[in-house]
C-alpha positions as CSV (number, residue, x, y, z in Angstrom):
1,X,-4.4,-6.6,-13.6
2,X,-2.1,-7.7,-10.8
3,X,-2.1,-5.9,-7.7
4,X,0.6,-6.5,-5.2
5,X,-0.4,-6.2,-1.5
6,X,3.4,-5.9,0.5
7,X,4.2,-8.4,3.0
8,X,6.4,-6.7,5.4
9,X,5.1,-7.9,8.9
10,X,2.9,-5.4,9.4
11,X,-0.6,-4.3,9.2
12,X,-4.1,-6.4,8.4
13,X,-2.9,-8.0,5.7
14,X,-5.5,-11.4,5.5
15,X,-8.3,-8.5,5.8
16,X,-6.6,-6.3,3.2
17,X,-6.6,-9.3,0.9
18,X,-9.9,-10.7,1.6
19,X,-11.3,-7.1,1.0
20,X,-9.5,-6.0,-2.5
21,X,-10.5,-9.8,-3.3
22,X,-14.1,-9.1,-2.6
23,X,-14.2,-5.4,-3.9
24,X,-13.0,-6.6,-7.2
25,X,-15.4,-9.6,-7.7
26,X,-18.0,-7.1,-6.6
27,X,-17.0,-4.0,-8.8
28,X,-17.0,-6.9,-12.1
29,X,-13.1,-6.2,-12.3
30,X,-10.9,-8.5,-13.3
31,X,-7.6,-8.6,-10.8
32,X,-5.4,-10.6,-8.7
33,X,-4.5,-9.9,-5.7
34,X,-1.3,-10.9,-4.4
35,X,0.0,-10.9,-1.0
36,X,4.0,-10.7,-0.9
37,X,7.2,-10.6,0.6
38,X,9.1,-10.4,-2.7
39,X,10.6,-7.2,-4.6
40,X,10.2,-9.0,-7.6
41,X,6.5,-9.7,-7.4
42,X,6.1,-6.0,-6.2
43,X,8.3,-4.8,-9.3
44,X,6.2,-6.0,-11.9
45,X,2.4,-5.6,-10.5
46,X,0.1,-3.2,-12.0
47,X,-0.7,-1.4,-8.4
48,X,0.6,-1.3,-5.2
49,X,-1.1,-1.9,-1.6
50,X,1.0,-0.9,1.6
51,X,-0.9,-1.5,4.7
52,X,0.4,-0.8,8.4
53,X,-0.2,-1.1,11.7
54,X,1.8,0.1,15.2
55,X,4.5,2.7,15.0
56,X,6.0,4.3,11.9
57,X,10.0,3.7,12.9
58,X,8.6,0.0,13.4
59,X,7.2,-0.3,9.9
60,X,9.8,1.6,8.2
61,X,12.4,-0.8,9.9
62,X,10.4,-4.3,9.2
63,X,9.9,-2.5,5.2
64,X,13.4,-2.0,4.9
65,X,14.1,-5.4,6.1
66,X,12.3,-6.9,3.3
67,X,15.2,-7.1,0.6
68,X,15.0,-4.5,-1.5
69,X,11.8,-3.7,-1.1
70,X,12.2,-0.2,0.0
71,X,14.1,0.4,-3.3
72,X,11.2,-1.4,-5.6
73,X,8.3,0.9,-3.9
74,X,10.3,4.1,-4.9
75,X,11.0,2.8,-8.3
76,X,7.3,0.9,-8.6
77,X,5.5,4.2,-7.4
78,X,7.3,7.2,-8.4
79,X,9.8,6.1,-11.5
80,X,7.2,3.9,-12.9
81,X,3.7,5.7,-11.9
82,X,2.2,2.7,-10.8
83,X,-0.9,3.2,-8.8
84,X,0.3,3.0,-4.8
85,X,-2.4,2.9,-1.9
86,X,-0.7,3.5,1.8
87,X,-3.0,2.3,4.2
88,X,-2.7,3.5,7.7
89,X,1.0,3.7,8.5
90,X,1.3,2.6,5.0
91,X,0.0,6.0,4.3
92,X,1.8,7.9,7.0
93,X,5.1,6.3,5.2
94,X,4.6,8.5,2.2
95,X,5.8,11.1,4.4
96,X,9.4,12.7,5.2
97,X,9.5,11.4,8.5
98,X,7.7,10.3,11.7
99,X,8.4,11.3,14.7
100,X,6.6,8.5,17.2
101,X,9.2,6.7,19.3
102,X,12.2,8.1,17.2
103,X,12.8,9.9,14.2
104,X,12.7,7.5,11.2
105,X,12.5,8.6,7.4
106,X,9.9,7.7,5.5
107,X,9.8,8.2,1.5
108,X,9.5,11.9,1.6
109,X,6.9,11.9,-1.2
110,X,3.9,13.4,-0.3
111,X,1.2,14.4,3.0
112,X,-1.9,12.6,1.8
113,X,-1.9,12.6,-2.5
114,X,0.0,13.5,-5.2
115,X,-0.5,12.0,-9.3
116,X,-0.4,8.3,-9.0
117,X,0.2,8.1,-5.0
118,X,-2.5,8.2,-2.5
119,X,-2.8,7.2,1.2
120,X,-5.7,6.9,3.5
121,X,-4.9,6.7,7.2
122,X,-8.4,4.6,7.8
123,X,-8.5,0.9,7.4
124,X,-10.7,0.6,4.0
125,X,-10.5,-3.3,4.5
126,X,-12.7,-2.9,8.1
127,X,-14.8,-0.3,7.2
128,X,-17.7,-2.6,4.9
129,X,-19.4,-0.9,2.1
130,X,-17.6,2.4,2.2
131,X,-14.1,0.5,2.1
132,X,-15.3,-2.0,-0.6
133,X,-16.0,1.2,-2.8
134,X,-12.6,3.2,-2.2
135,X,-11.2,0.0,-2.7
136,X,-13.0,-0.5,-6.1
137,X,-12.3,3.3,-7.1
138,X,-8.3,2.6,-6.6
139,X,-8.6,-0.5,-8.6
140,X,-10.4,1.1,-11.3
141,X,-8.2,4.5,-10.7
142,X,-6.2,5.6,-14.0
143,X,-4.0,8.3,-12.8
C-alpha cells in the first residue's frame, strides 16, 4: 500500500510523515508513505493524506497552485473511492466553502464523513498514542 501525503505548502507535513511512518511500522502494516508535490504520485496511491495549517482561502489557493492537483483529489477521492484523510484545514477543505479572510470554495463534499472520505480537524500527527491509533485505523480502513 502506498499512501500519498500532499505537498501543497501547507500544514505539518515532516510530522505527518514521521507519524503515518511510525503508526504503520507500529500497527505491523506494510505501507509507504509518500510525501508529494505531484498529481501523478497522488493519482495512483492507495490513500490519500491532506494536511493543513493557517487559513482555508490560503490552502485552497497554495492546493490549487499545485498543477492539477485539485482535479486529481476530486477524481482520487470521490471517482475512484480511494481512502482520503483531511487533516485540519485539510479537513475543513472537504467543505463547500470557508468563510475566514474571504469566501473561497472548497470541494463541496462533505462536513466531517461520508463513504471513503473523512476529516479530523485535530492534528493526529501531534497528539502521541491517540494519533498513532487513528492513524493506524485509516490505514487499515476498508471503506
Amino acid at each position: 500500500m502506498r499512501v500519498a501525503i500532499i505537498d501543497y505548502g501547507s500544514g505539518n507535513l515532516r510530522s505527518a510523515t514521521k507519524a503515518f511512518e511510525r503508526a504503520a511500522r507500529e500497527a505491523g502494516i506494510a505501507a509507504t508513505i509518500e510525501l508529494t508535490a505531484d498529481a501523478e504520485r497522488v493519482r495512483t496511491a492507495d490513500r490519500i493524506v491532506l494536511p493543513g495549517v493557517g487559513a482555508y482561502a490560503d490552502c485552497a489557493a497554495g492546493l490549487k497552485a499545485v498543477a492539477g492537483m485539485w482535479e486529481t483529489v476530486e477524481d482520487v477521492a470521490v471517482r475512484k473511492g480511494r481512502p482520503f484523510l483531511g487533516i485540519c484545514v485539510g479537513m475543513q477543505l472537504m467543505s463547500e466553502r470557508g468563510l475566514e479572510k474571504t469566501v473561497a470554495t472548497g470541494f463541496g463534499w462533505i462536513a466531517v464523513a461520508r463513504d471513503n472520505l473523512v476529516g479530523t480537524r485535530f492534528h493526529p500527527e501531534k497528539s502521541q498514542a491517540l494519533g498513532l491509533a487513528l492513524i493506524a485505523n485509516f490505514l487499515r480502513w476498508r471503506p
